[in-house]
C-alpha positions as CSV (number, residue, x, y, z in Angstrom):
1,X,-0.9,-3.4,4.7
2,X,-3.9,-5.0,5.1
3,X,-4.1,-8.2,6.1
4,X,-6.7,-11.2,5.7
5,X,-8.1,-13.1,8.6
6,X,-7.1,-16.7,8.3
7,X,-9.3,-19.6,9.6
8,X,-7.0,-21.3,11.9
9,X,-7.7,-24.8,10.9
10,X,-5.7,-23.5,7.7
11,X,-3.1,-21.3,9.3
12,X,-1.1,-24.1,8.9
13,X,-0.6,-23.7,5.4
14,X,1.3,-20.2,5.8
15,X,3.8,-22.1,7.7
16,X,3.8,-25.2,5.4
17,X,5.9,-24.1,2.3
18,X,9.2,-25.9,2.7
19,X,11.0,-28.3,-0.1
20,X,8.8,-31.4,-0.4
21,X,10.9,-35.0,0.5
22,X,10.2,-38.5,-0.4
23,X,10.8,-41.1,2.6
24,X,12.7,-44.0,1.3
25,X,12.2,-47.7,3.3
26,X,12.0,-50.8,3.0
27,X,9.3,-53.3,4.9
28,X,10.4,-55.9,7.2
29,X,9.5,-58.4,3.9
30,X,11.4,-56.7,2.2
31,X,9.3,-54.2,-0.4
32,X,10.7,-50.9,-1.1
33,X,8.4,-47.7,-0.9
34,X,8.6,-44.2,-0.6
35,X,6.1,-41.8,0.3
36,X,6.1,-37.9,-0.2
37,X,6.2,-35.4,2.9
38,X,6.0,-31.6,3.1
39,X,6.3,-30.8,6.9
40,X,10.0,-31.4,7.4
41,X,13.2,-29.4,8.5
42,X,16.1,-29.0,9.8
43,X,16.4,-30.3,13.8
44,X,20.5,-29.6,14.8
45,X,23.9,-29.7,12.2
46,X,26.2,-30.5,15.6
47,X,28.1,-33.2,16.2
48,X,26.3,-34.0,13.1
49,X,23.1,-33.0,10.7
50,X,19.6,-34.1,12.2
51,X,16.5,-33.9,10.3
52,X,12.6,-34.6,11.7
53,X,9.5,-34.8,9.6
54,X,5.9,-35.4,10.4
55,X,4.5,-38.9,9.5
56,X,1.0,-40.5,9.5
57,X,1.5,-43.1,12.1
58,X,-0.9,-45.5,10.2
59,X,1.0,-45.3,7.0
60,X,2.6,-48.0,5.6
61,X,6.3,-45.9,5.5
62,X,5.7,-45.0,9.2
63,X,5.8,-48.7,9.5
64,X,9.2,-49.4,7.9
65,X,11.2,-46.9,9.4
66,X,9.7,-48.1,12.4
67,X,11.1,-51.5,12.2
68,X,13.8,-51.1,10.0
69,X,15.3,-47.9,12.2
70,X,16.5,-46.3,8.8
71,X,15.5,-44.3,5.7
72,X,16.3,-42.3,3.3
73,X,15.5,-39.0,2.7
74,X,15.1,-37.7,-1.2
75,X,14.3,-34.0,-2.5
76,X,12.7,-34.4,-5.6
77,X,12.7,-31.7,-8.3
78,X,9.7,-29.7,-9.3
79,X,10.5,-32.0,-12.4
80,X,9.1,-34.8,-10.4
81,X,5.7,-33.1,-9.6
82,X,3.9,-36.1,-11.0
83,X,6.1,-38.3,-9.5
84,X,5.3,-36.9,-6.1
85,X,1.4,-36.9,-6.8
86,X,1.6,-40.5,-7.7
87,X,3.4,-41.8,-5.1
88,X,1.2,-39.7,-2.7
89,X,-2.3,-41.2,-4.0
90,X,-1.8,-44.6,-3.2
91,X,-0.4,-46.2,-0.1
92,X,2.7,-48.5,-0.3
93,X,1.2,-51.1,2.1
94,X,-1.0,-51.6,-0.9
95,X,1.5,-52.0,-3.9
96,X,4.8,-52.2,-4.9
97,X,5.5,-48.1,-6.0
98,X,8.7,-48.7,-7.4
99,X,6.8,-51.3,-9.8
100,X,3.6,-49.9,-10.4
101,X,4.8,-46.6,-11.4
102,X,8.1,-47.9,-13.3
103,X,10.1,-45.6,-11.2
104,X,13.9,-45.9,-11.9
105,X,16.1,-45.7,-8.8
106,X,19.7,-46.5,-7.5
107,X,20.4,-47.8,-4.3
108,X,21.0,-45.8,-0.9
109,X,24.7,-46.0,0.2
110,X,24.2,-46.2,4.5
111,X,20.6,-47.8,4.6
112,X,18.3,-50.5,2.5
113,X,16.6,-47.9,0.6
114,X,15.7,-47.5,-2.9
115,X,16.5,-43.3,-4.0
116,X,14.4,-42.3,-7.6
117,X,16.8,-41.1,-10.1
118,X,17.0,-37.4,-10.5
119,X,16.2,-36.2,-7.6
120,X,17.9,-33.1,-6.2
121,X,19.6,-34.6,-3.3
122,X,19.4,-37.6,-1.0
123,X,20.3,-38.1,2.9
124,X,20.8,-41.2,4.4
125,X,19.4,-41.9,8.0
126,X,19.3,-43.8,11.2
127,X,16.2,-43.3,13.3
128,X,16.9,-41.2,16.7
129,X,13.6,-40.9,18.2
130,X,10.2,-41.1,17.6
131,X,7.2,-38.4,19.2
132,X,3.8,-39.0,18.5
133,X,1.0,-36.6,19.2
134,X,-2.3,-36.7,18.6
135,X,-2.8,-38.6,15.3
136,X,0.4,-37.8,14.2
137,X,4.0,-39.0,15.1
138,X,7.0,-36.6,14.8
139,X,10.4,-38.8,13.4
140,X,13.5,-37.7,14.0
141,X,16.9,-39.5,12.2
142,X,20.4,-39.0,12.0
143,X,22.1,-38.4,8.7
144,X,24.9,-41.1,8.1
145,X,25.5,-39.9,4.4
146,X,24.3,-37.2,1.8
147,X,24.8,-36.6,-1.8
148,X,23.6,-33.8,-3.7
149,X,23.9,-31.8,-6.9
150,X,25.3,-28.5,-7.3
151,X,23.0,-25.8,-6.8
152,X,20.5,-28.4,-5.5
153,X,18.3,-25.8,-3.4
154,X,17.5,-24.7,-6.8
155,X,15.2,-27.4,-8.4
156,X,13.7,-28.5,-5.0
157,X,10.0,-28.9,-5.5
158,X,7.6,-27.3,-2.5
159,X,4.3,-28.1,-2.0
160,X,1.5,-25.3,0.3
161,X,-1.3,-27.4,0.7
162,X,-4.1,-28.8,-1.9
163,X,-2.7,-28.3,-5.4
164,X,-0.4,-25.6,-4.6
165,X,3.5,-26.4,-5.7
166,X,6.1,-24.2,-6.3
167,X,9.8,-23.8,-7.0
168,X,12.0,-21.6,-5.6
169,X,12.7,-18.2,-7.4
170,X,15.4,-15.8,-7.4
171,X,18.1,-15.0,-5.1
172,X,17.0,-12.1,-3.0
């Protein structure tokens, strides 16, 4: 094989290919908003499942699950690309999402959250710990509750960077 030298200030984007996730809070006055994250994963499934993701400290969902201690995680399916793209151009500190974009949602069962309707999967958390480095901050939560659709790993939409999405493709 030969292989491509990689600049590293974009190395991250051979790492960065996991199922996207939209962050579900609410403000401390109250205003629901969600905001769209591809670097997340897995953190432990013992005593019970732990997720983290990676978070703009100066956004306004950073915020919320910062004083609110809870969120919600959704997966939106690569049916929900523009969804994603919408919600990810504009920052909820600004407007009402939910309203602007006229999404339709149902309500989170453990946590004040608002989850869009049809996405893949949603997880339900309680906020463990909070790293930040450098001009990021790394959350980690605690999921209370989760509720997914059969095959669900199936219509999970991934983003690579730029304008790069992806679903996943056939069982190998």
């Amino acid at each position: 094989m030969e292989y491509k030298t990689i600049n590293p200030t974009d190395a991250y984007k051979l790492l960065n290919c996991g199922g996207l996730i939209l962050v579900c809070t609410i403000s401390p006055d109250n205003r629901y908003n969600l905001a769209p994250i591809a670097w997340n994963c897995p953190l432990d499934y013992e005593p019970v499942s732990r997720v983290l993701f990676v978070i703009d400290p100066g956004h306004q969902t950073f915020k919320n699950l910062e004083s609110s201690r809870e969120f919600s995680l959704a997966l939106p399916t690569y049916h929900q690309k523009e969804l994603v793209e919408k919600t990810g151009s504009v920052s909820g500190a600004k407007l009402d999402k939910y309203k602007a974009f006229e999404i339709p949602f149902h309500n989170a069962v453990d946590v004040d959250a608002r989850i869009p309707d049809g996405v893949s999967a949603s997880l339900d958390c309680r906020l463990l710990e909070i790293l930040r480095i450098g001009s990021v901050a790394i959350v980690a939560g605690e999921v209370l509750s989760a509720r997914a659709i059969p095959h669900a790993w199936e219509l999970r939409l991934h983003h690579a960077g730029d304008d790069l999405y992806y679903r996943p493709g056939n069982r190998v």
